[in-house]
C-alpha positions in Angstrom: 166.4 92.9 98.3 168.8 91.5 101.0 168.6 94.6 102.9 164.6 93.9 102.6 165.0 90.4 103.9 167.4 91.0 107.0 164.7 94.0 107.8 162.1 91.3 107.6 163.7 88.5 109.4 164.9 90.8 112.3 161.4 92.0 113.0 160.1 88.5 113.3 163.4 87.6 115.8 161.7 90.6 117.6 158.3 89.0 117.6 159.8 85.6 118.7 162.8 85.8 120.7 160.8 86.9 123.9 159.3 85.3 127.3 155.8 84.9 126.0 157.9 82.2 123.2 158.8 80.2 126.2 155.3 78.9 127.1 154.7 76.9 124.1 158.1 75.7 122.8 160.0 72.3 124.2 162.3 75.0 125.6 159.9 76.2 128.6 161.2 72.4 130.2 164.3 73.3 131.1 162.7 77.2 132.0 161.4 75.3 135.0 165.0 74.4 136.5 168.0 77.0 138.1 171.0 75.1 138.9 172.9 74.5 135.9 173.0 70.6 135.5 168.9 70.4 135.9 169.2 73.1 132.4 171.9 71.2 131.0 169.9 67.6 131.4 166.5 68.7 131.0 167.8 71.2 128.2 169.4 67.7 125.9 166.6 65.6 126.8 164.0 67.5 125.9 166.0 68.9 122.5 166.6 64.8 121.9 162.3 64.1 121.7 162.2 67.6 119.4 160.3 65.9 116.3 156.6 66.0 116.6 153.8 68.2 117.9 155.6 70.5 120.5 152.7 69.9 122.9 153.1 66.2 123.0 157.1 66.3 123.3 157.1 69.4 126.4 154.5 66.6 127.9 156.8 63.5 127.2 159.6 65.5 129.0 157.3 66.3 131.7 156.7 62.4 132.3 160.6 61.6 132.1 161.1 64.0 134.9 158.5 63.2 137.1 160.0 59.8 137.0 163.5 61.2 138.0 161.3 63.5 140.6 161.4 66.8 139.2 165.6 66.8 140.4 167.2 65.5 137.5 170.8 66.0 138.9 170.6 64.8 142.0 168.6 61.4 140.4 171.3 61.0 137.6 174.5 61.6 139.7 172.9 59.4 143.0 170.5 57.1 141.6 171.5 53.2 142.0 170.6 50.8 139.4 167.6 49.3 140.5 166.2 53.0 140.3 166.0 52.6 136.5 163.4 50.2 136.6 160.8 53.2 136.7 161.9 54.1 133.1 161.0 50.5 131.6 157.6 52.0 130.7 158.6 55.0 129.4 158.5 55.6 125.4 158.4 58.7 123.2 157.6 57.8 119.5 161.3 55.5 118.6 162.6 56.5 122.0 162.1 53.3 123.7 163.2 51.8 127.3 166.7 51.0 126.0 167.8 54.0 124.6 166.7 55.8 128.0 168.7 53.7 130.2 171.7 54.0 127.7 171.5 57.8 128.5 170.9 57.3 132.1 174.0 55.3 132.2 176.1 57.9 129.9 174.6 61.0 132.2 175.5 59.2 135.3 179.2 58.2 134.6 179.8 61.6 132.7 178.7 64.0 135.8 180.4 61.3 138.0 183.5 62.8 136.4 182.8 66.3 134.9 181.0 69.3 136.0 179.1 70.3 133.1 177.5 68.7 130.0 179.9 71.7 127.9 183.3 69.9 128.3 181.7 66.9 126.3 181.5 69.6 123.5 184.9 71.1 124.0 187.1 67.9 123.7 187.1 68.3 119.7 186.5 72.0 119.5 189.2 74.3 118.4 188.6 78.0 119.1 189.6 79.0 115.7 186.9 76.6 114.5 184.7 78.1 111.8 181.2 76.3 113.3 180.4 73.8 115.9 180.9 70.8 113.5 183.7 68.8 115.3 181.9 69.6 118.7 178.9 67.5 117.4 181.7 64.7 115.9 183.2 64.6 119.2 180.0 64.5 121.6 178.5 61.7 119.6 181.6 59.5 119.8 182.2 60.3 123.3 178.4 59.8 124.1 178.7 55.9 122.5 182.0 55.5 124.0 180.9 53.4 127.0 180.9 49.7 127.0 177.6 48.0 125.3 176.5 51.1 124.1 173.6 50.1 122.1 173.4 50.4 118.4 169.9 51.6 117.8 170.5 54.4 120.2 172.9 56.5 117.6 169.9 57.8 115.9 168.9 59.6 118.7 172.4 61.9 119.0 173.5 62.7 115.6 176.7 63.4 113.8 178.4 65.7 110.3 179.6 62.0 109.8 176.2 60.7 108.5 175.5 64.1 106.4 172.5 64.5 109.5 171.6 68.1 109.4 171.9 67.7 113.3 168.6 69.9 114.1 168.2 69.0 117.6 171.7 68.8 119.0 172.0 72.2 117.2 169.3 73.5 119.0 170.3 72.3 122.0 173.7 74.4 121.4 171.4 76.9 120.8 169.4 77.2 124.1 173.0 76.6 126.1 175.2 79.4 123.7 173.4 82.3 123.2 173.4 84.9 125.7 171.2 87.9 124.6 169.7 88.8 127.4 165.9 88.5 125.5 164.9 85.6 128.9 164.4 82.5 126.3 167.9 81.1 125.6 170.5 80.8 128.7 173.7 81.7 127.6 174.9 79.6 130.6 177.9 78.0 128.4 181.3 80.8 127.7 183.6 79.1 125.8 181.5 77.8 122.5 181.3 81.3 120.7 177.6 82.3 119.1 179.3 82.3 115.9 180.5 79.0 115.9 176.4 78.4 116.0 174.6 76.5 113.2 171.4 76.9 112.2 169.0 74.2 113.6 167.3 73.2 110.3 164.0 71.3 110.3 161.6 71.1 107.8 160.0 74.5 108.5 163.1 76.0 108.6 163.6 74.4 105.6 160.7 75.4 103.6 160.9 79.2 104.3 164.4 79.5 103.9 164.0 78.6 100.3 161.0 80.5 100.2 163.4 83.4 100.5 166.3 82.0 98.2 168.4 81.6 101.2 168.8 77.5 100.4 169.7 76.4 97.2 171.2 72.8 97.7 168.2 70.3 96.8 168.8 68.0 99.6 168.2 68.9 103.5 171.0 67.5 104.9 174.6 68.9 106.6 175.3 70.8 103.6 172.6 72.6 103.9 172.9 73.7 107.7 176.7 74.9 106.3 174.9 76.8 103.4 172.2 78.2 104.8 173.6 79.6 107.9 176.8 81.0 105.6 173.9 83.0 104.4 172.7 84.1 107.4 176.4 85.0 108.7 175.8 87.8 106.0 173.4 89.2 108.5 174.5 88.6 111.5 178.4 87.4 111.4 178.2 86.7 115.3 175.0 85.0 115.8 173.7 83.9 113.2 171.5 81.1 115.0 168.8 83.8 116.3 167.7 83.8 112.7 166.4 80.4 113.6 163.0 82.5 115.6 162.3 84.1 112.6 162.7 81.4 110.2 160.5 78.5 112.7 158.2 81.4 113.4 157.8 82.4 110.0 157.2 78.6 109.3 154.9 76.9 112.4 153.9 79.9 114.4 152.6 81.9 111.2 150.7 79.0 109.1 
């Protein structure tokens, strides 16, 4: 039976996990970029508006870089603070003017001082850590850690601490981790292992992965990330994220 499944699964991952994916999925915003800040940024922005009809959020990306003109880096590092007027308009369903300007303000002062959005990830990851749970812990404390960091903001970067199941920061880690050579995820980040990945669990995720017995835990929460990609490990030990094709494609792309 679980040979029967991995067979299935891996075909699908074969279907999925190829350029032709690209055009559709949130992920072709950050296709549209080389240097690896423009990825990084566009990459966590775009991952931050994942809840919705993918059209609408690869368009509400589009309009947040337009307004940073199409050089994202260059705008966050240089911009002065009168530039952030253009962005009082600028909403994507509970993403509202304040929350952009919070991350305009953490982006700004972090690349100020660091070279890539991965060393925000590092600071509480241990090599010999099992999955990327304290990297998430520590990104989202270090992300509120400037001065008037607003409160309503927190919802958009998740934590473990609040049992989130963390979907989009996960599949941010995704797009940045793995490195398979397939054209759709960048494997521009070396020192978070694959295996350290979690699965990015949304609700179709969800719903096909119990289809399959692969989640039994009744709520859809951090536990279940843990559980379900434990099960997947028993597939793949090393990467068991690029299950996460099969399982969303088995679950949007196939209705």
């Amino acid at each position: 039976m679980q040979s029967n499944l991995k067979a299935l699964l891996d075909e699908c991952i074969g279907k999925y996990n190829q350029p032709s994916f690209i055009e559709s999925d949130p992920i072709c915003i950050p296709h549209r970029f080389t240097k690896k800040q423009d990825i990084e940024i566009t990459a966590f922005w775009t991952a931050t508006f994942a809840w919705g009809q993918r059209k609408t959020i690869i368009n509400k990306a589009d309009e947040l870089f337009e307004l940073m003109d199409h050089a994202p880096f260059d705008f966050i590092k240089n911009h002065e603070e009168k530039d952030r007027k253009r962005f009082l308009e600028f909403k994507h369903r509970t993403f509202q003017p304040t929350d952009t300007l919070y991350f305009l303000a953490f982006l700004q002062w972090f690349y100020q001082n660091h070279t890539s959005l991965e060393e925000a990830f590092l600071l509480n990851l241990k090599k010999e850590d099992a999955h990327v749970g304290n990297a998430l812990i520590g990104f989202q404390n270090l992300f509120f850690s400037l001065p008037d960091a607003p409160k309503r903001t927190r919802k958009h970067v998740a934590s473990p601490t609040t049992k989130s199941t963390c979907k989009r920061l996960n599949m941010f880690l995704r797009w940045m981790v793995r490195n398979d050579g397939k054209g759709v995820d960048f494997g521009i980040w070396k020192k978070i292992k694959t295996s350290q990945l979690l699965i990015p669990l949304d609700v179709h995720v969800d719903r096909i992965a119990r289809k399959f017995g692969l989640l039994q835990r009744k709520q859809t929460d951090w536990l279940a990330v843990l559980e379900l990609t434990e099960k997947l490990k028993k597939f793949d030990s090393d990467d068991p994220a690029k299950y996460d094709f099969a399982l969303f494609g088995l679950g949007v792309l196939e209705k």
